[in-house]
N, CA, C and O of each residue as an XYZ file, in Angstrom:
528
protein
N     121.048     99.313    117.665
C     121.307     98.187    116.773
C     120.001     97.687    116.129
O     120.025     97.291    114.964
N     118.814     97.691    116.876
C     117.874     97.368    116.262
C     117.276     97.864    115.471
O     116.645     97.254    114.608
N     117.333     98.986    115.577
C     116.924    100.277    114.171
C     117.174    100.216    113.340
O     116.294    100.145    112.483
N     118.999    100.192    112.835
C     119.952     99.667    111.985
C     119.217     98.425    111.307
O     118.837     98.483    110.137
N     118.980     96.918    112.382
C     118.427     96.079    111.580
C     116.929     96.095    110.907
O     116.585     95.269    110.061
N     116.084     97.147    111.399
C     114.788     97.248    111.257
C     115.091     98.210    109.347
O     114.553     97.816    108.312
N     115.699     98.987    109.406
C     116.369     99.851    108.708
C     116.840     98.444    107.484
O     115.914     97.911    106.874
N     117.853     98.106    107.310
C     118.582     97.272    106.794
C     117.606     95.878    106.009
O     117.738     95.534    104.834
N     116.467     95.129    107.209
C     115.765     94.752    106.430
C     114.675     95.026    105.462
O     114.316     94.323    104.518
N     114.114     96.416    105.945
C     113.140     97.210    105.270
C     113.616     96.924    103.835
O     113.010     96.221    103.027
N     115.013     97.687    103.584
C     115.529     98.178    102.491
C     115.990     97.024    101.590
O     115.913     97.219    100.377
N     116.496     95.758    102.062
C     116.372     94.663    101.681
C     115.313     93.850    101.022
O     115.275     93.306     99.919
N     114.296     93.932    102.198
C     112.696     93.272    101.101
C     112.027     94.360    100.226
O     110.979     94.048     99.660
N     112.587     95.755    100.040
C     111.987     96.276     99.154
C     112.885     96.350     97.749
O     112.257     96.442     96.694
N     114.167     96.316     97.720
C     115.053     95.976     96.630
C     114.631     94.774     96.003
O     114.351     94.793     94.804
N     114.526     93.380     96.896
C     113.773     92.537     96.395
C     112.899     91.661     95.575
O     112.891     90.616     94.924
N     111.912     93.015     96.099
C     110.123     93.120     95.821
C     110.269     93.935     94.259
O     109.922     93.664     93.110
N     111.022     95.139     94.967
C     111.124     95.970     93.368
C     111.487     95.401     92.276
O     110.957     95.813     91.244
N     112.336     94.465     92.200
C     113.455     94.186     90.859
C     112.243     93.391     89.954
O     111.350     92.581     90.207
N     112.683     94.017     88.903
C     111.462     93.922     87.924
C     110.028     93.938     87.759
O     109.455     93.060     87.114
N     109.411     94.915     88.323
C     108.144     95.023     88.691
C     107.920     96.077     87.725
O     108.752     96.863     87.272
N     106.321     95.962     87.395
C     105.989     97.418     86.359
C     106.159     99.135     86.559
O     105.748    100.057     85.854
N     106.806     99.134     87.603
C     106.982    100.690     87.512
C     108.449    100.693     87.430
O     108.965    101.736     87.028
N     109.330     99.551     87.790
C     110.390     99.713     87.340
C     110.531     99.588     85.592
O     111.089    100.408     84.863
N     110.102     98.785     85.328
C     109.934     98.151     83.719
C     109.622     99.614     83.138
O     110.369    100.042     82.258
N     108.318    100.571     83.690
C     107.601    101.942     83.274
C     108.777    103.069     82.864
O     108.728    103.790     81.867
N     110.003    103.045     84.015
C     110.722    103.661     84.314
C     112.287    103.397     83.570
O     113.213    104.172     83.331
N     112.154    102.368     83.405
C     113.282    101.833     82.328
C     113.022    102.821     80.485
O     113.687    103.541     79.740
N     111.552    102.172     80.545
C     110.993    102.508     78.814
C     111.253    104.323     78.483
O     111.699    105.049     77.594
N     110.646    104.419     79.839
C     110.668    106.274     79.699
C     111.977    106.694     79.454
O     112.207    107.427     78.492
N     112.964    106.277     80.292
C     113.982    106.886     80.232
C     115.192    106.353     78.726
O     116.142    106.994     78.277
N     114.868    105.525     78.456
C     115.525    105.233     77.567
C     114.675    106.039     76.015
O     115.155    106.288     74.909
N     113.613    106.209     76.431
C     113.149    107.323     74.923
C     113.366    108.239     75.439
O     113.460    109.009     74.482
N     113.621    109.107     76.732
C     113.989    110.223     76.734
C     115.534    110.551     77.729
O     115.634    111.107     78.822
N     116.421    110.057     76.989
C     117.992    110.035     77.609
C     118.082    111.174     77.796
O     118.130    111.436     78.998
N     118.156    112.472     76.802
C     118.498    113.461     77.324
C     117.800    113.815     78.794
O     118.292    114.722     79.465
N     117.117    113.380     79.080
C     116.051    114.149     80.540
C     115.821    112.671     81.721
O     114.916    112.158     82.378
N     117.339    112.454     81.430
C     117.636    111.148     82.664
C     117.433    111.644     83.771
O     116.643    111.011     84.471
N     118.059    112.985     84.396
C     117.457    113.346     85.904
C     116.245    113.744     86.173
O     115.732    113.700     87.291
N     115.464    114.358     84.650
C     114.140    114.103     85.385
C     113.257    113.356     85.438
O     112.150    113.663     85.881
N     113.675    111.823     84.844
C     113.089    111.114     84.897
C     113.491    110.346     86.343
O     112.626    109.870     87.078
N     114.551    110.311     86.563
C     115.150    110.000     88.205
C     114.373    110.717     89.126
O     113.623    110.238     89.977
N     114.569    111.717     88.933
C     113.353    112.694     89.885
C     112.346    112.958     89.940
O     112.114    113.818     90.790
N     111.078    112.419     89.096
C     110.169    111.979     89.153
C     110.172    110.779     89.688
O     109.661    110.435     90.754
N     110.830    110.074     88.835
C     110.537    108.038     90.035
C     110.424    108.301     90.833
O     109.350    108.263     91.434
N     111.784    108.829     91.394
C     112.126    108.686     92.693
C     110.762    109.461     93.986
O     110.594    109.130     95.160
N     109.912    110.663     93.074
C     109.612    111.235     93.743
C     108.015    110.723     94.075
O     107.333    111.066     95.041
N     107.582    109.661     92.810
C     106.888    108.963     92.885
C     106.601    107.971     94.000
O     105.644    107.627     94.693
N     108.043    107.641     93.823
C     108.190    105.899     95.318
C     108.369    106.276     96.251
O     108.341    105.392     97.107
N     108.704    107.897     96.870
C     108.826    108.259     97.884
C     107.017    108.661     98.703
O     106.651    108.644     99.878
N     106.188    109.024     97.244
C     104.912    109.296     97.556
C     104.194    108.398     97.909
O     103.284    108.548     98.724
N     104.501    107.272     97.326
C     104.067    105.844     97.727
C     104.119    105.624     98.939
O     103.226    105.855     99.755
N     105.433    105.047     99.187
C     106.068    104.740    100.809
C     105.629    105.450    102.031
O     105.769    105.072    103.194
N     104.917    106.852    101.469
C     104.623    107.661    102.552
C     102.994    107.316    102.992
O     102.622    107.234    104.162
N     102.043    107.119    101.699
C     100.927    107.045    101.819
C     100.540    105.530    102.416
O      99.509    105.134    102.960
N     102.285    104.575    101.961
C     101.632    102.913    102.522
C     101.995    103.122    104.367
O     101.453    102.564    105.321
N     103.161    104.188    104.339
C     103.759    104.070    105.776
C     102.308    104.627    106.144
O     101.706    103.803    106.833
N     101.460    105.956    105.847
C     100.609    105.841    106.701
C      99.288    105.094    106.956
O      98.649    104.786    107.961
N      99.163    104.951    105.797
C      97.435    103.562    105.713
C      98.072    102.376    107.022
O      97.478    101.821    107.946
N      99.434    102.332    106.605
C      99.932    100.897    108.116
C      99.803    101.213    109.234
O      99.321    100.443    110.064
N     100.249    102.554    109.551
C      99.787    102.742    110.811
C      98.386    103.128    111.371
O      97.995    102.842    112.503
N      97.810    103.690    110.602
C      96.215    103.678    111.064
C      95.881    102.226    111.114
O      95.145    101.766    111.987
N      96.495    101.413    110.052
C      95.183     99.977    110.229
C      95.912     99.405    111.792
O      95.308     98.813    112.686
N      97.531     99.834    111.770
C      98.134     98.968    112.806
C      97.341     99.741    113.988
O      97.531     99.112    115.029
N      96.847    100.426    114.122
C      96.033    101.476    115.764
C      94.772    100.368    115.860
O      94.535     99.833    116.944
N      93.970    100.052    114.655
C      92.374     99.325    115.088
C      92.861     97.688    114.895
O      92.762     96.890    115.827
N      93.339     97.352    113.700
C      93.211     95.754    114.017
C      94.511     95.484    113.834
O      94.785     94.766    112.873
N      95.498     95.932    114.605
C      97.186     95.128    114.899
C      97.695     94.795    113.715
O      97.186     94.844    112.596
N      98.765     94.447    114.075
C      99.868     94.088    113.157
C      99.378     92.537    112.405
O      98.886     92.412    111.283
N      99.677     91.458    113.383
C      99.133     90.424    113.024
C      97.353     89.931    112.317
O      97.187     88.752    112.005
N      96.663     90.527    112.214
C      95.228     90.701    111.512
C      95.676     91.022    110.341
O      95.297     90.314    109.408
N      96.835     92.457    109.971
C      97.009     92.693    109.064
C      97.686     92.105    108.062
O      97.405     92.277    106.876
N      98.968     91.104    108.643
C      99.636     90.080    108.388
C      98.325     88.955    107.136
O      98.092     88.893    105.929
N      97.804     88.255    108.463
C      96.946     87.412    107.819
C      95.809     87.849    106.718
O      95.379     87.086    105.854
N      95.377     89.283    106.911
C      94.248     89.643    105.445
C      95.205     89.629    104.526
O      95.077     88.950    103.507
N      96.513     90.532    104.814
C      97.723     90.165    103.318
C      97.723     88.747    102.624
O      97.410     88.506    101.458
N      98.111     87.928    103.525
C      98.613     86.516    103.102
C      97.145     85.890    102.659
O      97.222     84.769    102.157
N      95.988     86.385    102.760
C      94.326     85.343    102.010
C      94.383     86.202    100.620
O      94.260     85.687     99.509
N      94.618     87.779    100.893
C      94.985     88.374     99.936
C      95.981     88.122     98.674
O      95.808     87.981     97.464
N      96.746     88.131     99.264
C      97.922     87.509     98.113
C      97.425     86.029     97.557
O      97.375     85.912     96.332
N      97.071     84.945     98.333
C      96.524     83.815     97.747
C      95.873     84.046     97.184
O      96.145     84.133     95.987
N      94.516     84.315     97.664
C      93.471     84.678     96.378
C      93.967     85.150     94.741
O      93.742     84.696     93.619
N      94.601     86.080     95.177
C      95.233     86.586     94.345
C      96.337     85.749     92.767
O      96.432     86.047     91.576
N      96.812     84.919     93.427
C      97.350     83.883     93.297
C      96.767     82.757     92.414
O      97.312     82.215     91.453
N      95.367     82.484     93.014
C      94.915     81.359     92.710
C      93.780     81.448     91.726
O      93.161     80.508     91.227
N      93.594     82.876     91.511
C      92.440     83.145     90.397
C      93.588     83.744     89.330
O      93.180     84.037     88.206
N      94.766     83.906     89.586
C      96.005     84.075     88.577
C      95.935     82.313     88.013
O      95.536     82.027     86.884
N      96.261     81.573     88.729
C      96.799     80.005     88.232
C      95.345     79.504     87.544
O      95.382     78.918     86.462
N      94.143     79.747     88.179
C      92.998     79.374     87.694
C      93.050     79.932     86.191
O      93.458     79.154     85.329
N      92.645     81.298     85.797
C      93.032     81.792     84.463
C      93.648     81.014     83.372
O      93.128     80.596     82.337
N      95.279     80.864     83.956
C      95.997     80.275     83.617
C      95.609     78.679     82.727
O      95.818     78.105     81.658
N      95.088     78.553     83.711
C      94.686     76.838     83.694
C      93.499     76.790     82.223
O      93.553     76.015     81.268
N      92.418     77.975     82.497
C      91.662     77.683     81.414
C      92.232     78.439     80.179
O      91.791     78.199     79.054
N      93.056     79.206     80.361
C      93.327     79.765     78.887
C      93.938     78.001     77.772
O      93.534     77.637     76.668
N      94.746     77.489     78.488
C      95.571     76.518     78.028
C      94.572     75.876     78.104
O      94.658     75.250     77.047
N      93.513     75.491     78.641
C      92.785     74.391     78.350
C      91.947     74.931     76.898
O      92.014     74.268     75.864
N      91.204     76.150     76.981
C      91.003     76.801     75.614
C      92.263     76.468     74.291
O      92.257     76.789     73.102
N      92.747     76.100     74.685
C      94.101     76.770     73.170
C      94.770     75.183     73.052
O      95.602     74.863     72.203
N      94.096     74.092     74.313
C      94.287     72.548     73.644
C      93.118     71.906     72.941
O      93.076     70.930     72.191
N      92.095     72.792     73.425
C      90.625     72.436     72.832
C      90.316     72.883     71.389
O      89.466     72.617     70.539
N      91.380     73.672     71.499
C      90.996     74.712     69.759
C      90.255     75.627     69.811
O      90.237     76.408     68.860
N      89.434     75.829     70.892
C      88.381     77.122     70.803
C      89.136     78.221     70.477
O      90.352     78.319     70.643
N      88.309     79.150     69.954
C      89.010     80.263     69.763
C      88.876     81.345     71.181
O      88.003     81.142     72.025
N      89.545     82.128     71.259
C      89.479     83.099     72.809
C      88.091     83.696     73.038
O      87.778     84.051     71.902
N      87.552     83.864     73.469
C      86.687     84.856     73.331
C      86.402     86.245     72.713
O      85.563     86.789     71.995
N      87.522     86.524     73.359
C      87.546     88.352     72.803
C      88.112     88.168     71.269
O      88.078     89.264     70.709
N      88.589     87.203     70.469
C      89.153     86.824     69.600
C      87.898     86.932     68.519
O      86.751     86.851     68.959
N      88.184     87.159     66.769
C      87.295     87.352     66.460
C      88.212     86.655     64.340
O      88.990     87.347     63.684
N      87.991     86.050     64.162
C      88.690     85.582     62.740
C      88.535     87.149     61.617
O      89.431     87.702     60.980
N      87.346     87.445     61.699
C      86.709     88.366     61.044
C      86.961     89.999     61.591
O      86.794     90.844     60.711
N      87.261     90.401     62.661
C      87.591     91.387     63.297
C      88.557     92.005     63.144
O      89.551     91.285     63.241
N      88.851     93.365     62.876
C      89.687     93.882     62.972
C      89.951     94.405     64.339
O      89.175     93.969     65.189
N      91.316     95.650     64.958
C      91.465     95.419     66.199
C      90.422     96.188     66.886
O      90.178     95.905     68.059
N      89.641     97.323     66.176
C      88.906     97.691     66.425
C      87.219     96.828     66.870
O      86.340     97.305     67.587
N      87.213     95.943     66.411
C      85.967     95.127     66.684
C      85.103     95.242     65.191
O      84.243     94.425     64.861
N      85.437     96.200     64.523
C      84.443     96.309     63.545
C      84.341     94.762     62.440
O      85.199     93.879     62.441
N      83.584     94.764     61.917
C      83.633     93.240     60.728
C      84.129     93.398     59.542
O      83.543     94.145     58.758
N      85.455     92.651     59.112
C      85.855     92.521     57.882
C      85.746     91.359     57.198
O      85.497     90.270     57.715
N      85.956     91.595     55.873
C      85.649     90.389     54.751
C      86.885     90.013     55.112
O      87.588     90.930     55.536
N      87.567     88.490     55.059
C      88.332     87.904     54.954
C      89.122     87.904     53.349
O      88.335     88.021     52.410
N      90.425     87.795     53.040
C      90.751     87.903     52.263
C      91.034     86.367     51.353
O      91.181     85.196     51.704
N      91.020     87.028     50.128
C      90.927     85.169     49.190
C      92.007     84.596     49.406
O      92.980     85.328     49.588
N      92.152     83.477     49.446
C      93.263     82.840     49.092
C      94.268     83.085     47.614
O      93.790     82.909     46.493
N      95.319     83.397     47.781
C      96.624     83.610     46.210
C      96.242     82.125     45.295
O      96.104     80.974     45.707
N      96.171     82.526     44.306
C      96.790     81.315     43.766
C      97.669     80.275     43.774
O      98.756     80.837     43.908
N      97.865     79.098     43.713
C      99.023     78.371     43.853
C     100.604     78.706     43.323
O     101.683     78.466     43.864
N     100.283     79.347     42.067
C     100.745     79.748     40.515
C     101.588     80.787     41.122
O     102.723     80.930     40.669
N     101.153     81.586     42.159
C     101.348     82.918     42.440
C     102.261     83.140     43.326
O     102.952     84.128     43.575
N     102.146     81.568     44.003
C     103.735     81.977     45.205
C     105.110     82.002     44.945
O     105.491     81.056     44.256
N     106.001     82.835     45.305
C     107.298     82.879     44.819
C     108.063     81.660     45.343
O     107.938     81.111     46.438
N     108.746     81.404     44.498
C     109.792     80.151     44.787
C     110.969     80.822     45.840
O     111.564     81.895     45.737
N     111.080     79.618     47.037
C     112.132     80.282     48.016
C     113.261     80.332     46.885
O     114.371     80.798     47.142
């Protein structure tokens, strides 16, 4: 019975975790430009997340042999915060940029997307705009 539930929740927090994440999103785009080649795009994912699962099942058990389960628990959870909090930090100054008016940094009036420098273009005439 406990297997079953060990089994059952696994598969639960990873349905979860998955639903809408970028390799699902990756896996959506592909397959919809290439419909005809739906199974091999199934069979690649699939063969992808299976490569995954294998390489996280084993990195867990080596770390679980030197520093336990619980060590590993807690570097996740400073991990994920951190993670977290230099996400909300970002956050915080972009919007403070874009109430201040500054322009972005990487942003450039004169730039094209390449970075190179362009002349800005004139303003139309007044004369010149079409009537809605």
């Amino acid at each position: 019975m406990i297997k079953l539930l060990t089994y059952l929740g696994t598969f639960v927090i990873i349905v979860l975790c998955e639903l809408g994440d970028k390799t699902q999103l990756a896996t959506l785009i592909y397959a919809s430009n290439h419909p005809q080649e739906k199974w091999q795009v199934f069979g690649a994912a699939a063969l992808a997340l299976v490569s995954c699962v294998a390489l996280e099942v084993t990195v867990g058990l080596a770390l679980g042999r030197f520093i336990g389960p619980a060590l590993i628990n807690r570097i996740t959870g400073w991990v994920f915060l951190a993670i977290g909090l230099y996400t909300a930090a970002n956050l915080v100054l972009q919007r403070r940029r874009r109430l201040s008016g500054a322009a972005p940094a990487r942003a450039s009036p004169t730039a094209n997307a390449s970075g190179a420098q362009v002349r800005p273009r004139p303003a139309l005439p007044a004369e010149a705009d079409p009537e809605p």
